[in-house]
N, C-alpha and C positions, 0 to 999 in steps of 0.2 A: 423767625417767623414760623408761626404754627400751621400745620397742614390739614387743618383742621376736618377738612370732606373727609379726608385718606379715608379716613372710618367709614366715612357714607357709604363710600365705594367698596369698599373690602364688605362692610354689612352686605352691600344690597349684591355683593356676587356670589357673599354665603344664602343669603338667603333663595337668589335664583336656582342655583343647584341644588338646596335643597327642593325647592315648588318642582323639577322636573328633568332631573338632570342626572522652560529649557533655553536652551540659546539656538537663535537665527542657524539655520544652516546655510554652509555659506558656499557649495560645491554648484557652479555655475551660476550663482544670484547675482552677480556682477551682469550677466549678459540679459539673465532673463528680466531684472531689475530696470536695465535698460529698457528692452525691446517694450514691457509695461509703459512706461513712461514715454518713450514715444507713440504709442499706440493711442493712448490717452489725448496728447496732444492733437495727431492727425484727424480723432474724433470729436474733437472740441468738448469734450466729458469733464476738462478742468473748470473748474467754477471756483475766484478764489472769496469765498466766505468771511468775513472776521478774520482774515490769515495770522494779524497781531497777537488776537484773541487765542485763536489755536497756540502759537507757539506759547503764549505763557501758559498754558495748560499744559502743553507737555512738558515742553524743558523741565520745568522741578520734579515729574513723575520720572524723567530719564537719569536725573541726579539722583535721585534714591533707588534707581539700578544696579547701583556697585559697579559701573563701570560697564555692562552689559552693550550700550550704546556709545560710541561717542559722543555724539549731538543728536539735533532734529533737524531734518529738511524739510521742506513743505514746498512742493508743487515745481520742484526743480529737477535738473538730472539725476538720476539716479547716485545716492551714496555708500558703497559698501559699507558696512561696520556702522552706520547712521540706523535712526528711528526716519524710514522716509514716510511721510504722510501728504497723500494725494485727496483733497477734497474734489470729489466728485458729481454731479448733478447725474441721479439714475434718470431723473425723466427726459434724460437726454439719451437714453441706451435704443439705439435702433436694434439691436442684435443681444442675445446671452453670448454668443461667441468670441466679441470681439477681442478680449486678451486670449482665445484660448490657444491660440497661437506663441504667445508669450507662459504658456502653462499658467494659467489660469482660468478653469473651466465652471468655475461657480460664481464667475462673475455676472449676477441676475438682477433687476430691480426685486425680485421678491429677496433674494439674500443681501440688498441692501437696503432694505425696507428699515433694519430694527435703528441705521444710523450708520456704524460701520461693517467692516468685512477685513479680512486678516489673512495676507499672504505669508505663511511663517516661513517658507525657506526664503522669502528675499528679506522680510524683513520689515514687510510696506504692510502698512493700515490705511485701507480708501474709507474718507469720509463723507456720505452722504447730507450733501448740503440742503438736497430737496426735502430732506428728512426732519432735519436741524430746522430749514423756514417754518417749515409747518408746526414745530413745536414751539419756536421762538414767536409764531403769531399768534398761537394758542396761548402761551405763557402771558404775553403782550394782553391779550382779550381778557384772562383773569386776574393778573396784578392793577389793570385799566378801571374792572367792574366792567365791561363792555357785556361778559358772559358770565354765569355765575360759577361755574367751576371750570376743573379741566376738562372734562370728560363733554360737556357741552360747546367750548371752545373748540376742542378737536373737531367735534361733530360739524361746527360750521365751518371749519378751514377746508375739511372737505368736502361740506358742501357747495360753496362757493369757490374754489380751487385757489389754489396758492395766489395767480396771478389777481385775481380781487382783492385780496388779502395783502401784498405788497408791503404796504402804507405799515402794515404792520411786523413782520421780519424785517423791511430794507435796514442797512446799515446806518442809513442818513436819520432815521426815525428812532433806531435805536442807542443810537449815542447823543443825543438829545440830555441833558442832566436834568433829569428827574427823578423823586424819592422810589416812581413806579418802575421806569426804566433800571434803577439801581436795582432792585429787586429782580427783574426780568435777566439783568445780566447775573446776578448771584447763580440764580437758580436754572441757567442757561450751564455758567462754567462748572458748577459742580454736576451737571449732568453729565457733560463733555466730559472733564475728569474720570468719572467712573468708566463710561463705555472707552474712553481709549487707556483706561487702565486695565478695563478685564481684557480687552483687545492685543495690548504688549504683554496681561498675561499668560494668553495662548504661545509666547514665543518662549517663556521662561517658564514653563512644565515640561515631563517626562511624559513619553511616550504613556499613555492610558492602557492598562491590559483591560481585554477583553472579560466578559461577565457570561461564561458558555451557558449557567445554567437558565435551564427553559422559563419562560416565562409560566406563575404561579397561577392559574385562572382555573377556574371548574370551567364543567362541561354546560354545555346546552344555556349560554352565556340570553338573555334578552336583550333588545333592543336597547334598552336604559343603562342595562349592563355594561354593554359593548361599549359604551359611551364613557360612562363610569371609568371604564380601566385606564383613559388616557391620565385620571388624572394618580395614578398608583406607579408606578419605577419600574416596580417589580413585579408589575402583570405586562411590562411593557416586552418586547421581542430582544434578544440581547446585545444588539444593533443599537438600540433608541438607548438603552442603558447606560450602553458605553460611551454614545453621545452625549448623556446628561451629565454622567461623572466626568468628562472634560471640559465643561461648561463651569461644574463645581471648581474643577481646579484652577480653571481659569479667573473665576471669582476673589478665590483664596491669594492666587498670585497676585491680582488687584487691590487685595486685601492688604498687603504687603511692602507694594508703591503707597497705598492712601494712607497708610497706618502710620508714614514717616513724613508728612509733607510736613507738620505742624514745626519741624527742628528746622526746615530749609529758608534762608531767609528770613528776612528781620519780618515779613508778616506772614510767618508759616502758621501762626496759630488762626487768622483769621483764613487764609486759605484754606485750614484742613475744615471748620467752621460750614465755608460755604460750599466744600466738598460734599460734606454729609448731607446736608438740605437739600442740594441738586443731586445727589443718588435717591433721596427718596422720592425727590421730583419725578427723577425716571423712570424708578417700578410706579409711582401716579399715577403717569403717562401709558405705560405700561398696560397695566388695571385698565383705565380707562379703554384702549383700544381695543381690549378683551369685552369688554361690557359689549359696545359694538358689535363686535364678530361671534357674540353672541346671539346679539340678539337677528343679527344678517342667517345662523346657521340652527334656528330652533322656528319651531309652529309655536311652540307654549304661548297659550295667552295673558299667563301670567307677566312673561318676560318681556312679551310688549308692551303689556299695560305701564310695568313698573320702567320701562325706558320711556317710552313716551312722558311720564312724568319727569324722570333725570331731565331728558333734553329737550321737552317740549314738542307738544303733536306737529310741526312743522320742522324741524331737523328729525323728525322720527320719521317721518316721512322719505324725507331727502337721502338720507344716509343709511338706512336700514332698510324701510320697507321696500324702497324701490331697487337698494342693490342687495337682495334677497338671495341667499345662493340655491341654485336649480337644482343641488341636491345636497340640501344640511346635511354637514357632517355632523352635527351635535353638540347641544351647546357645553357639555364639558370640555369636549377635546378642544373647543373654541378656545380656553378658557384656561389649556393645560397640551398646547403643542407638543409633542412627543420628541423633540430636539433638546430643550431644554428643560431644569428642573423646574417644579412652581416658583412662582413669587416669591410667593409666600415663604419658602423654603431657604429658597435662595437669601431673602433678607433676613430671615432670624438664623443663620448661618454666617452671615454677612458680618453684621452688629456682633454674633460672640465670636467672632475672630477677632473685629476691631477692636475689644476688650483686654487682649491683648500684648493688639502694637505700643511703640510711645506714646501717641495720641489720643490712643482713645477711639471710644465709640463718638463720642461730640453730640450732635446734633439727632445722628440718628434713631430712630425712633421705629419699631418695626413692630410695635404693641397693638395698632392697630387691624395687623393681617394675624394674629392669634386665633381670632374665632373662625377664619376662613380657613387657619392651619392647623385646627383641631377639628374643624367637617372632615375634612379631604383623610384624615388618618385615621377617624372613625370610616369613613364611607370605604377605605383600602383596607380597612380590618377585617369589616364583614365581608367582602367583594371577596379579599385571599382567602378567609375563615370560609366559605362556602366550597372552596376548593381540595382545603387541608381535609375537611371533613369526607369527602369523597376519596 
């Protein structure tokens, strides 16, 4: 299945910025592995999602570990030497604290916003199910025709909040055999795939050395500027740097699980297939929620106009103009977090890795974010080139 918008999207968010813009460690994970997983519990934070679903996504990523993992758990006591995976519902978080007791203090719905979150010394990846629904009924809305892309899909899941929307993530609706439903689940498990492979890839890289030198920027920076450099590495502070380059490795280590599924099992070639479809799925999904928080953290009236077209003056309304943030941070950093590398980067990095493994790039396709990843390194050229000159 062809991805056909991908473009649209990638187009219309080059175009907006231009208009205006290792192994688990294992010294006390036994205990603290635990006290997580009861904690969990006593919160009622377990949500079990697809649990069937999850495990056959991982088991063949844990097989192509070399041994790294024994098994998968999912949603039970803690397992030393296991892959344990806790699906969790964030919108059930009364507290950021509540594991921090269990040493884990970034336990946030904002850092489990993207889907999951990665405790590397015990071992455990929490999967966000509130995360998951919402893309599963966005996915659901475009394989349907209910909504004509993703990016408008999202817009109404949260405009309408997950519980309206039911009908369409529940379990009962989506196991249903349908040509669309089969599709929804494709492009659901290769999403899953990807993020709990960059996820176990965080467990199997080296420590990241630090990048001391200072970030590259001239002097007496403008407003547009300032804005400008989120989307550059290397105007970034050497903090965010060395955040990105573990992000990168983490990528490459997933690179490395996906790149072997095609040999595991009698349907490894269609598995790795619909690996690749659901990773582009996910930078999509991605993109799309960037357009958004774009258009939520900019005045430009360019960028409304041209959302309001994407999603229609009534989800433009709902989901942007009225959750407005009280003080834009700018629609490039919207567009280009400072945690992690671009998209855009990250995929045509992605793809010549997968080039490669056994398998292949496949499916993937990452031709479409070129013209948005030829802006961003003209617009870092000049931005640093202003600096070197000084």
């Amino acid at each position: 299945m062809k991805l056909s918008y991908a473009r649209v999207i990638v187009a219309m968010l080059t175009s907006l910025l231009l208009c205006g813009l290792g192994f688990p460690r294992i010294a006390g994970a036994a205990a603290s592995g635990s006290r997580i997983w009861q904690k969990l519990q006593q919160n009622a934070l377990l949500d079990a999602y697809f649990p069937d679903a999850t495990r056959e996504v991982a088991e063949p990523l844990v097989r192509a570990s070399g041994g790294q993992w024994q098994g998968v758990q999912i949603n039970g006591a803690y397992r030393s030497g296991w892959l344990n995976l806790y699906t969790v519902d964030a919108d059930r978080l009364e507290s950021d604290a509540v594991l921090a007791d269990a040493g884990v203090d970034n336990f946030t719905r904002e850092n489990l916003q993207g889907g999951a979150l990665t405790q590397v010394d015990t071992g455990i990846v929490f999967l966000n199910t509130a995360a998951w629904k919402r893309l599963a009924a966005a996915t659901y809305l475009t394989q349907y025709k209910i909504q004509p892309d993703l990016t408008a899909a999202l817009a109404y899941v949260d405009a309408v909040g997950l519980a309206a929307t039911r009908k369409y993530w529940d379990e009962s609706t989506l196991s249903l055999d349908t040509p669309q439903n089969q599709r929804v689940g494709w492009l659901l498990r290769g999403a899953a795939a990807f993020v709990l492979a960059h996820e176990m890839g965080h467990m199997r890289i080296d420590d990241v050395a630090s990048d001391p030198a200072p970030a590259k920027l001239p002097s007496n920076l403008t407003q547009r500027q300032k804005d400008e450099r989120n989307a550059c590495p290397e105007a970034l502070l050497p903090e965010f740097r060395q955040r990105q380059q573990i992000e990168r490795s983490a990528d490459l280590a997933a690179v490395g699980l996906l790149g072997k599924q095609c040999s595991i099992g009698n349907d490894g070639q269609l598995r790795h297939a619909i690996n690749m479809l659901g990773t582009s799925w996910y930078f999509l999904a991605a993109m799309s929620d960037k357009l958004l928080q774009m258009g939520r953290n900019s005045s430009s009236p360019t960028i409304a106009r041209a959302l309001r077209m994407k999603i229609g003056p009534e989800l433009y309304e709902r989901v942007v103009a009225a959750r407005a943030a009280a003080n834009p941070k700018g629609a490039v950093k919207s567009a280009y977090p400072s945690t992690h590398p671009p998209d855009t980067e990250r995929m045509r990095a992605i793809e010549t890795a997968l080039q490669s493994t056994p398998c292949g790039g496949g499916n993937l396709d990452s031709s479409g974010a070129q013209m948005l990843e030829m802006f961003r390194l003209q617009m870092c050229r000049s931005l640093i080139g202003q600096g070197d000159e000084q």
